[in-house]
C-alpha positions as semicolon CSV with decimal commas, in nm:
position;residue;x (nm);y (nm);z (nm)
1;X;13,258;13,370;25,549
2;X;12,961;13,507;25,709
3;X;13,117;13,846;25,794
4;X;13,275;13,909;25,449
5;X;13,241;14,236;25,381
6;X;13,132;14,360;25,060
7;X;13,338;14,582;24,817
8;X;13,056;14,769;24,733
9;X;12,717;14,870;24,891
10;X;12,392;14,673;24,736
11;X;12,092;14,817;24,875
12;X;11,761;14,674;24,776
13;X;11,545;14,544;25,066
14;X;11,161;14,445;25,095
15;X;11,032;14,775;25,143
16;X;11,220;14,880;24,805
17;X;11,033;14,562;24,646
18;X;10,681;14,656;24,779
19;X;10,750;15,012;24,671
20;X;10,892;14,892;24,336
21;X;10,596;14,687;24,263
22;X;10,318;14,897;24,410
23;X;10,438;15,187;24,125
24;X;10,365;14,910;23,877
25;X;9,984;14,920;23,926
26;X;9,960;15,285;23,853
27;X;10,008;15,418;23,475
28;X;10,327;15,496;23,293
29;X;10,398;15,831;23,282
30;X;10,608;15,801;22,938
31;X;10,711;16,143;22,934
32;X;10,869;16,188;23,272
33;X;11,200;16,351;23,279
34;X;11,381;16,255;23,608
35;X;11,539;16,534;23,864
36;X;11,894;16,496;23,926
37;X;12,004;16,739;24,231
38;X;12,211;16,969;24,090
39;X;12,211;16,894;23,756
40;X;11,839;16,966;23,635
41;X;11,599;16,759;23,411
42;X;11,727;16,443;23,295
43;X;11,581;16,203;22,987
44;X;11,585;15,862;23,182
45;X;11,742;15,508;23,030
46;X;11,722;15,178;23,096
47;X;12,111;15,211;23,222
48;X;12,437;15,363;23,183
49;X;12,527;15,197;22,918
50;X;12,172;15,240;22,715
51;X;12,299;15,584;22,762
52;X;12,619;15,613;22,601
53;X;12,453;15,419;22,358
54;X;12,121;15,695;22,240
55;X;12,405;15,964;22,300
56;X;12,618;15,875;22,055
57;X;12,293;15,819;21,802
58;X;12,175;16,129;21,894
59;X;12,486;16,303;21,793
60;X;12,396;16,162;21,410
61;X;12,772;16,131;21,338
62;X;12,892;15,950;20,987
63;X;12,893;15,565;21,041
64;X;13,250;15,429;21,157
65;X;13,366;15,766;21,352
66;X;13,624;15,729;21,585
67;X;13,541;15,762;21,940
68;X;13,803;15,818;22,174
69;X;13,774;15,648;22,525
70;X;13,985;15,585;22,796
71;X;14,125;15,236;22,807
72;X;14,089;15,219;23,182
73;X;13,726;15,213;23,246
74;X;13,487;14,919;23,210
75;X;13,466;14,742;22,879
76;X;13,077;14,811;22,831
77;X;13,146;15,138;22,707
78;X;13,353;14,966;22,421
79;X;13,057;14,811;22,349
80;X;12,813;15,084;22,322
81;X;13,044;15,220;22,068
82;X;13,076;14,926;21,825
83;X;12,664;14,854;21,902
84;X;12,658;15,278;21,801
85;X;12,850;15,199;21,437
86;X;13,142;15,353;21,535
87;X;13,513;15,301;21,649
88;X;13,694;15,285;21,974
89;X;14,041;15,460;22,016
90;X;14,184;15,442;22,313
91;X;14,334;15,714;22,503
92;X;14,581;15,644;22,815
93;X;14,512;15,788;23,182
94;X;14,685;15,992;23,437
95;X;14,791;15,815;23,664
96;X;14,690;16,054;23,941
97;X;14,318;16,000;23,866
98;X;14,241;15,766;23,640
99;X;14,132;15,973;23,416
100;X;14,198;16,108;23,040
101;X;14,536;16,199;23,014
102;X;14,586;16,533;22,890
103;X;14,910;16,508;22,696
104;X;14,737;16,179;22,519
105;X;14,475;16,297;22,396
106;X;14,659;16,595;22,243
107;X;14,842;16,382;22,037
108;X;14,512;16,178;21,967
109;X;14,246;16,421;21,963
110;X;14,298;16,560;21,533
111;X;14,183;16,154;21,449
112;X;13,931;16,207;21,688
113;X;13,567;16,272;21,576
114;X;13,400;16,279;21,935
115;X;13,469;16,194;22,301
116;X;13,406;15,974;22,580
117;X;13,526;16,169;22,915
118;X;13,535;15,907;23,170
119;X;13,528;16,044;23,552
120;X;13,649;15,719;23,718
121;X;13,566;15,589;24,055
122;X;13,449;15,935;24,117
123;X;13,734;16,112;24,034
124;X;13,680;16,411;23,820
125;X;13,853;16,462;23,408
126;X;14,039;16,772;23,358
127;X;13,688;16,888;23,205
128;X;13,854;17,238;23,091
129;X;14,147;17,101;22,882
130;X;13,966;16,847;22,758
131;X;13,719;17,078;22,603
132;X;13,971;17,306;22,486
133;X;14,184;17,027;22,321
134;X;13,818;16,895;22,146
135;X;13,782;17,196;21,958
136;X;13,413;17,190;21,947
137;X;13,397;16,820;21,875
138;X;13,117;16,651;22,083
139;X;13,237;16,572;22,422
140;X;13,027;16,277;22,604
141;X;13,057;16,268;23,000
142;X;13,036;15,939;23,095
143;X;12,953;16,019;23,492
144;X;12,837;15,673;23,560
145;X;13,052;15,647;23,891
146;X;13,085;16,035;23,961
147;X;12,771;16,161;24,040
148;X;12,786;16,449;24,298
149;X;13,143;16,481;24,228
150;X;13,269;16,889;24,152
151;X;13,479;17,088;23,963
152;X;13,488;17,424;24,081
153;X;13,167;17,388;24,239
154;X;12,964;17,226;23,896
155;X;12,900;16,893;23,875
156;X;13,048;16,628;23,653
157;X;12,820;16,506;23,386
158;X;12,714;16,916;23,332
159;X;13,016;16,971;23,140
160;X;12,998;16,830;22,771
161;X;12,759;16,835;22,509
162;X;12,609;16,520;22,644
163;X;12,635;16,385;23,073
164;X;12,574;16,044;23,146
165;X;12,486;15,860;23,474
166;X;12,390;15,545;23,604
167;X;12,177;15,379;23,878
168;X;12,310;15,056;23,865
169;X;12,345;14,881;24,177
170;X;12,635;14,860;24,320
171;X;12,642;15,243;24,212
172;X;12,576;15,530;24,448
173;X;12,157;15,527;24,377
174;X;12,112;15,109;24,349
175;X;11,869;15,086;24,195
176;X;11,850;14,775;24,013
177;X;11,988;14,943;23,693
178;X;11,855;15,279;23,596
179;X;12,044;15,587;23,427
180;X;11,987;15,905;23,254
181;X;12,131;16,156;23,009
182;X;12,140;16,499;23,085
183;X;12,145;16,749;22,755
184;X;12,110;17,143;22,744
185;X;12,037;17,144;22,414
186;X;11,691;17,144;22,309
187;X;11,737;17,019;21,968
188;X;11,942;16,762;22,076
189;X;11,719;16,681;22,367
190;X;11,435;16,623;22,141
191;X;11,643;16,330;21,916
192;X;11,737;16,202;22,276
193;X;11,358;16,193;22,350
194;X;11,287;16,028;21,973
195;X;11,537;15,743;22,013
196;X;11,398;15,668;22,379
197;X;11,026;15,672;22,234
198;X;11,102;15,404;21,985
199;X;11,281;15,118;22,248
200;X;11,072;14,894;22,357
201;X;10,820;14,961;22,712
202;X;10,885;14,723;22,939
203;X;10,548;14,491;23,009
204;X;10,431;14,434;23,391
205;X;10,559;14,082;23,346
206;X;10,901;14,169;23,270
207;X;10,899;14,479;23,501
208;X;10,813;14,209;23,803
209;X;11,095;13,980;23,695
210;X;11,302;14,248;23,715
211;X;11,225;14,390;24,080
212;X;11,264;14,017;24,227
213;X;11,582;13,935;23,992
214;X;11,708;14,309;24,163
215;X;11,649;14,159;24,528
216;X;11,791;13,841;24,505
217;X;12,099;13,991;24,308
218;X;12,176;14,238;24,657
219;X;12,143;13,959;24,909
220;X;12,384;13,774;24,679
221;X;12,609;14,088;24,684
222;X;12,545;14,139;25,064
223;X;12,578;14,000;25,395
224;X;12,580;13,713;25,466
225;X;12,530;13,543;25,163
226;X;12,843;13,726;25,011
227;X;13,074;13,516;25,152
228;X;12,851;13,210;25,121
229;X;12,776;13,222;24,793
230;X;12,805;13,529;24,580
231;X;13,163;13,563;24,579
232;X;13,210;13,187;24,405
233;X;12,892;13,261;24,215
234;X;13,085;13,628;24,087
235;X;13,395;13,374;23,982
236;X;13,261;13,135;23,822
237;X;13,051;13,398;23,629
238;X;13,404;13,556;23,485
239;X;13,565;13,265;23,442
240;X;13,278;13,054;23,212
241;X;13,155;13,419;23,025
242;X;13,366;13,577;22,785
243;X;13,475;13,940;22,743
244;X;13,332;14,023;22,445
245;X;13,002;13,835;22,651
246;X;13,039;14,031;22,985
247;X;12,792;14,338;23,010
248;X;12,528;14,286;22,735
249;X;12,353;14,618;22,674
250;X;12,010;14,531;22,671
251;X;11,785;14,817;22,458
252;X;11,436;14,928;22,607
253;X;11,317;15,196;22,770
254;X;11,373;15,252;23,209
255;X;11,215;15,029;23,412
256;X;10,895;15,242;23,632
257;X;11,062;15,093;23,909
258;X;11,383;15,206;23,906
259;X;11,299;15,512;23,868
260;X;11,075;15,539;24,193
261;X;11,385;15,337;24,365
262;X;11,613;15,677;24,240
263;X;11,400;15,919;24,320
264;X;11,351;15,762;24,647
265;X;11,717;15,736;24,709
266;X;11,829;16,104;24,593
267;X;11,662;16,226;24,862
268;X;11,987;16,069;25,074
269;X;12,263;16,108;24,808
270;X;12,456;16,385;25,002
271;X;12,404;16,199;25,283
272;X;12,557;15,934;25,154
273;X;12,844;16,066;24,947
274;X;12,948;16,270;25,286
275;X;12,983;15,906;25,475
276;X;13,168;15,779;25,178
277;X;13,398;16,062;25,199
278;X;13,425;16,029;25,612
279;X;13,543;15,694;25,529
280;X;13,802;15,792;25,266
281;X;13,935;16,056;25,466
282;X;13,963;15,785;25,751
283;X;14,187;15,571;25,507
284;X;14,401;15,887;25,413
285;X;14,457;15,953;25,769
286;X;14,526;15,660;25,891
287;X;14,727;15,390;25,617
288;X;15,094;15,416;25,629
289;X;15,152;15,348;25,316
290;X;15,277;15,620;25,055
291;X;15,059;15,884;25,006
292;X;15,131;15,905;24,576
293;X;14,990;15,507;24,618
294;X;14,642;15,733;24,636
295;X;14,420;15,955;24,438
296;X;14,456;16,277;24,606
297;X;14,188;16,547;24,564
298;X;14,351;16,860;24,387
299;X;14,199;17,198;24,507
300;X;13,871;17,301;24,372
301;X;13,788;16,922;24,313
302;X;13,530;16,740;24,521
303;X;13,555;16,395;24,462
304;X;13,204;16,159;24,565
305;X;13,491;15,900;24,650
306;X;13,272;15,622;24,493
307;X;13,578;15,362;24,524
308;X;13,903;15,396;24,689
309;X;14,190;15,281;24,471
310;X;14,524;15,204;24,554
311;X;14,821;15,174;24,314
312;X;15,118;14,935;24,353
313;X;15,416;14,915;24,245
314;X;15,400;14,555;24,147
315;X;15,109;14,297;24,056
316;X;15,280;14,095;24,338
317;X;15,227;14,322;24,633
318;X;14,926;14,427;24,485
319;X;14,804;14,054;24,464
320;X;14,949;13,959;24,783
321;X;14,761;14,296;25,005
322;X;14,378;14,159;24,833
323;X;14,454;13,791;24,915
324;X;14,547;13,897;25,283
325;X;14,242;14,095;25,304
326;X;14,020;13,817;25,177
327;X;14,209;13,611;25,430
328;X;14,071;13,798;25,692
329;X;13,708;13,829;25,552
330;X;13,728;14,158;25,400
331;X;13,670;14,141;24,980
332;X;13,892;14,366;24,770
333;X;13,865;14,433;24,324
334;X;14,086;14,453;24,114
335;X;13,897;14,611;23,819
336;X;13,869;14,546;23,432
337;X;14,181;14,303;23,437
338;X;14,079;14,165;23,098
339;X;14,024;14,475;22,964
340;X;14,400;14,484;22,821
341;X;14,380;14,160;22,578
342;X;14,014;14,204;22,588
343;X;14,089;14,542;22,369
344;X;14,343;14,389;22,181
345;X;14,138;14,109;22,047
346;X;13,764;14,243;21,989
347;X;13,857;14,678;21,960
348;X;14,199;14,748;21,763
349;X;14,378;14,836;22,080
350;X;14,689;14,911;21,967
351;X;14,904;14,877;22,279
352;X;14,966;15,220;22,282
353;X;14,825;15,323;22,667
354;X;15,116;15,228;22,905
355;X;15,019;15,407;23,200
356;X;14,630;15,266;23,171
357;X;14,815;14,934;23,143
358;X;15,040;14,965;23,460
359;X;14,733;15,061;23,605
360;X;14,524;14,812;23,561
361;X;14,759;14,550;23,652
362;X;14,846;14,708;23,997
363;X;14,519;14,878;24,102
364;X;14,340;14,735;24,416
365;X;14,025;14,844;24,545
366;X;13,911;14,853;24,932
367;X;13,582;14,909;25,077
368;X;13,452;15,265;25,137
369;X;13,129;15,259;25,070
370;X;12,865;15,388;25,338
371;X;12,699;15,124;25,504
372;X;13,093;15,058;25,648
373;X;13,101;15,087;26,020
374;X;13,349;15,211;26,236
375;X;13,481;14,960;26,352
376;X;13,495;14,757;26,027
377;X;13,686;15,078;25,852
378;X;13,969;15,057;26,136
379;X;14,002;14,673;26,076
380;X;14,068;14,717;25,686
381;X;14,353;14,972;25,818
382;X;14,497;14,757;26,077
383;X;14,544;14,473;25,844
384;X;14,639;14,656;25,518
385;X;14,916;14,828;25,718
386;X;15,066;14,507;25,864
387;X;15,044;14,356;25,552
388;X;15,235;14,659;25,385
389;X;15,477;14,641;25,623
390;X;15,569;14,311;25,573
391;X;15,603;14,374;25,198
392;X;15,766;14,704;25,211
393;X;16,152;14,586;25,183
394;X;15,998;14,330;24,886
395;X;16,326;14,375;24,661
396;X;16,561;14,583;24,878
């Protein structure tokens, strides 16, 4: 298991850790917004999900409001909205993009009293509509997994009252965790800035613990030790933890280092996304299978291709495609497969997403990321192709 090759890219090596702990000697600058290409001056976070979480305070609505989300996307933002005092309802996807459906959150949207737009695995909302539908309510972007992604030429996250991203590793930046809200509005900038000023600073002690944790968590995530050990380490993790458990959202203001790590590795995010989207365009080009088993970029999208989905038409096939890939050393997800009775039991999901649920059940994700080589990219195709073709007649 040596050569297993990750799902997704973990980059944090020893020149990231001297770097990382070198910042720590100099002061905290407490009041330093972080640049996001494109998008402008940011309020940084200790993560994502510490984001959706001040953005929803900051919005100061009544306790208990209902927050519509998309069921397919990962459970932590469920969380953030509970930890926030409010409601989830859950909205189902299209199943081109994995994204807000349109025609379900029209129905939805009059119980609605604000909005979680979810661009998954870099795939971009129908931003326009969904505004439109919203009526002025306050529409969150929750661009976690879609930064550098476009719709008609502006980036996602620039959209709504409120963008959110992420640095988490495993996420285009890597940071160790990291995120940041983006706002244009200075008075609700400055309440952004007032519930970041009263978490918690990190300490140097906790900072440290934090770069090393960071390190050991990508070699675990990497070559070789993958194979070895992180992938049993990754099981046993989801099969002892609990849903509700998975993903605590830990309050306190972003870590000095992750921030250097981000701003060190924006200076290669276009670099990066264009690989990533090489080696998407190398899938589309080259797997036999059905083209409507992919997301397809619609004109005047740009899609960061952050993951590379692929719907079946069965949990069989798509079950029996990842265990052939693992087979032959090459790891595969299948993402937020509790999320269904994890809903169900903990947020009032009220079984009323089909299309999220299809979805989630027959989604499979492949490598793309952009430390793939060439030659490693070609293999994935080879293999997934003989294996489709050997399932193709399943039923006929």
């Amino acid at each position: 298991m040596l050569s297993l090759i990750p799902t997704e890219a973990w980059e944090y090596n020893l020149v990231d850790v001297i770097t990382a702990t070198s910042i720590l000697l100099k002061k905290r600058d407490e009041n330093k917004l972080l640049q996001i290409n494109g998008v402008g001056k940011c309020y940084p976070v200790r993560s994502g999900r510490v984001g959706i979480l001040i953005a929803l305070k900051a919005l100061s609505l009544r306790p208990f409001s209902k927050i519509g989300v998309p069921l397919y996307c990962c459970p932590v933002v469920f969380k953030a909205i509970k930890m926030a005092g409010h409601m989830p309802v859950f909205v189902d996807v299209d199943k081109d993009n994995y994204c807000l459906s349109i025609d379900d959150l029209s129905s939805k949207a009059s119980a609605l009293d604000a909005l979680i737009a979810v661009h998954m695995f870099g795939q971009t909302c129908n931003i326009y509509d969904i505004l439109q539908i919203m009526r002025g309510k306050p529409v969150i972007e929750d661009a976690a997994q879609s930064l550098g992604s476009l719709i008609n030429g502006k980036l996602t996250g620039t959209f709504g009252q409120l963008g959110v991203f992420s640095f988490r590793s495993g996420k285009y930046l890597t940071s160790g965790e990291g995120g940041a809200i983006f706002c244009q509005d200075e008075s609700l900038g400055q309440k952004i800035s007032t519930l970041i000023k009263e978490m918690e600073i990190p300490d140097i002690k906790s900072e440290l613990a934090h770069v090393f944790e960071t390190y050991l968590r990508t070699k675990l995530r990497s070559k070789p030790l993958w194979g070895l050990l992180g992938t049993k380490i990754w099981k046993i993790y989801n099969r002892k933890i609990s849903f509700i458990d998975k993903s605590p959202i830990f309050s306190g203001q972003a870590y000095t280092s992750d921030l250097k790590i981000t701003e060190k590795r924006m200076t290669r995010l276009n670099q990066m996304i264009n690989k990533q989207r090489e080696n998407a365009d190398f899938y589309l080009n080259n797997l036999t299978i059905p083209k409507d088993m992919f997301c397809l970029e619609p004109p005047n999208r740009y899609y960061n291709r952050f993951m590379f989905p692929i719907k079946f038409n069965s949990e069989e096939r798509c079950q029996y495609i990842s265990d052939l890939l693992q087979e032959n050393n090459i790891s595969t997800s299948r993402p937020y497969l509790d999320v269904i009775e994890g809903s169900y039991m903990h947020y009032n999901y009220q079984r009323n997403c089909p299309v999220a649920e299809r979805l989630l059940k027959t989604t499979l994700i492949i490598p793309v990321h952009y430390r793939l080589h060439q030659s490693e990219l070609a293999k994935i195709a080879d293999i997934l192709n003989a294996g489709w073709k050997s399932i193709s007649n399943w039923g006929n």
